[in-house]
C-alpha positions in Angstrom: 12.1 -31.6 19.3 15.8 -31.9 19.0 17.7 -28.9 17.9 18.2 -30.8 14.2 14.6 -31.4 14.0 13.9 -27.9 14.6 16.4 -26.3 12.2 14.7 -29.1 9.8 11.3 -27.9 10.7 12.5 -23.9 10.3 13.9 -24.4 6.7 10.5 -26.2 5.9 8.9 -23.2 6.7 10.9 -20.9 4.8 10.1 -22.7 1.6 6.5 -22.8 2.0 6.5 -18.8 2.4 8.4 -19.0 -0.4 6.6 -21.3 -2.5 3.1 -20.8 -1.1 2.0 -17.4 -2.4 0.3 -14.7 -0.1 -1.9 -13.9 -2.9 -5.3 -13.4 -0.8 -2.9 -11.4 1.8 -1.6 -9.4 -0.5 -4.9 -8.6 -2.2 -6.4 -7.7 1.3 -3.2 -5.1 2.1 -3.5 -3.2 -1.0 -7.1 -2.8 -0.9 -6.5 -1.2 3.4 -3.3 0.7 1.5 -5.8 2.6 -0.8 -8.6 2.6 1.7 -6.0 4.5 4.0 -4.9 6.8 0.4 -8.9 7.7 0.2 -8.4 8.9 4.0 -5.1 11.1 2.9 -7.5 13.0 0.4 -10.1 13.1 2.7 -8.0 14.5 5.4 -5.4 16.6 3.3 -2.7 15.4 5.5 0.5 14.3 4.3 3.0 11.6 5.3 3.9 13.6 8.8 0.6 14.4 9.8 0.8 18.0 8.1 -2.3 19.6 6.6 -1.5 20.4 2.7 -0.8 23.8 2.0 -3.9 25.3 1.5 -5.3 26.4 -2.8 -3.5 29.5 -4.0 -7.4 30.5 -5.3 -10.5 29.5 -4.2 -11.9 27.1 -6.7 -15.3 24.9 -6.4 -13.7 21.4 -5.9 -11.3 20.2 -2.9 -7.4 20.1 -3.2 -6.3 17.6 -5.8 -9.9 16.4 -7.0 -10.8 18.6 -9.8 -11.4 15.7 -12.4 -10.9 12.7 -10.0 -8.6 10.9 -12.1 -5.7 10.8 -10.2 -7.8 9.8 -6.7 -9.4 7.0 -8.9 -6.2 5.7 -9.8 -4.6 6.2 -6.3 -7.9 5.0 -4.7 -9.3 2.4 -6.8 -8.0 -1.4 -7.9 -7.5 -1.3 -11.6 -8.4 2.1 -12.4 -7.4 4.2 -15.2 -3.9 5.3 -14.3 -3.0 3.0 -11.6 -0.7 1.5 -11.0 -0.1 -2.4 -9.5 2.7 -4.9 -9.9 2.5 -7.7 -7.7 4.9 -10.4 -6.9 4.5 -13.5 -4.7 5.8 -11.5 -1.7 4.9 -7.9 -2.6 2.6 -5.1 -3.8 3.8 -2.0 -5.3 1.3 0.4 -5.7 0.9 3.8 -7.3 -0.5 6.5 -9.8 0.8 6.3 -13.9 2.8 9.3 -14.0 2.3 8.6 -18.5 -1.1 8.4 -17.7 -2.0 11.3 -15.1 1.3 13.3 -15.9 0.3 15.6 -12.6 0.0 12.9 -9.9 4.3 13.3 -9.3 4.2 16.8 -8.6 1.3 16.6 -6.5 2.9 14.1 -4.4 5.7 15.9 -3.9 5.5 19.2 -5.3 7.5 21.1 -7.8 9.5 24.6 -7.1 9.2 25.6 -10.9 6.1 25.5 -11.1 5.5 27.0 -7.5 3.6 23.8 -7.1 3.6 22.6 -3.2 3.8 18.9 -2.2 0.3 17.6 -1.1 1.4 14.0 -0.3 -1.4 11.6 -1.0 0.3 8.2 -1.6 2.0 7.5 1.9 0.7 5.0 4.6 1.5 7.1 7.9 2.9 5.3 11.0 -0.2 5.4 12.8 -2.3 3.4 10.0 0.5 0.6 9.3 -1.0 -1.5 11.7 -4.1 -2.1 9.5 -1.6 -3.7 6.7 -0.2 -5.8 8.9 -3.1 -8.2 10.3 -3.5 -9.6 7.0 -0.1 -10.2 6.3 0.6 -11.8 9.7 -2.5 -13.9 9.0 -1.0 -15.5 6.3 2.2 -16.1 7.6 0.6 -17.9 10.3 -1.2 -19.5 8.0 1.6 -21.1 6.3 3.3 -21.9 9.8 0.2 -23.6 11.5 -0.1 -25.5 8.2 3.9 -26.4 8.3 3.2 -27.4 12.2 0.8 -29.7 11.4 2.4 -31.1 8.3 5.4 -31.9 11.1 3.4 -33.2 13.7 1.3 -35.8 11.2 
């Protein structure tokens, strides 16, 4: 393939990520983003790998689960009080802080209200990997499909 060909073949490929949308991709991240946000409760660990500071009181239900509102919406697709806005080429996720007005200052605490941060919404660097296979699938998904589309 000449050098032209190529840089041809690369700008083909561009526009088909950007016109072909990663929508089944996408989908597939954010469901391993809030199966890894169900581990963060389960564990208590934050974004560093730190255990959450432990209840002030002892009370009958775990650290940041009393009503299960803000775990559903931090754990579960389309759940009161979460929160998802996709575009072709991302996937924001989160909790409604108008709808559980808590879920901020749990994730990251608040000094008036002597409130430590227990950080549940945080992908740590040891669990990225999980996000990434489907992502890389579809990107080589559109490349194979722009290969062959070159070669025909």
């Amino acid at each position: 393939m000449s050098p032209e060909s190529f840089a041809a073949f690369a700008r083909s490929l561009v526009n088909d990520l950007g016109s072909d949308p990663l929508d089944d991709e996408i989908d597939e991240a954010g469901a391993r983003v809030r199966d890894v946000v169900r581990e963060n409760f389960e564990e208590e660990i934050d974004g560093d790998g730190n255990v959450w500071e432990p209840r002030k009181r002892d009370y009958l239900h775990d650290p940041l689960r009393e009503t299960f509102a803000m775990f559903g919406a931090a754990t579960v697709r389309g759940a009161p009080g979460s929160v998802e806005v996709k575009s072709r080429s991302e996937l924001i996720l989160g909790v409604s802080a108008d709808e559980i007005e808590y879920a901020h200052d749990q994730n990251f605490g608040n000094p008036d209200k002597n409130l430590p941060a227990r950080e549940y919404m945080h992908v740590r660097d040891d669990k990225v990997d999980r996000l990434e296979e489907p992502l890389a699938g579809g990107v080589r998904r559109v490349v194979d499909d722009g290969v062959r589309r070159n070669q025909a």
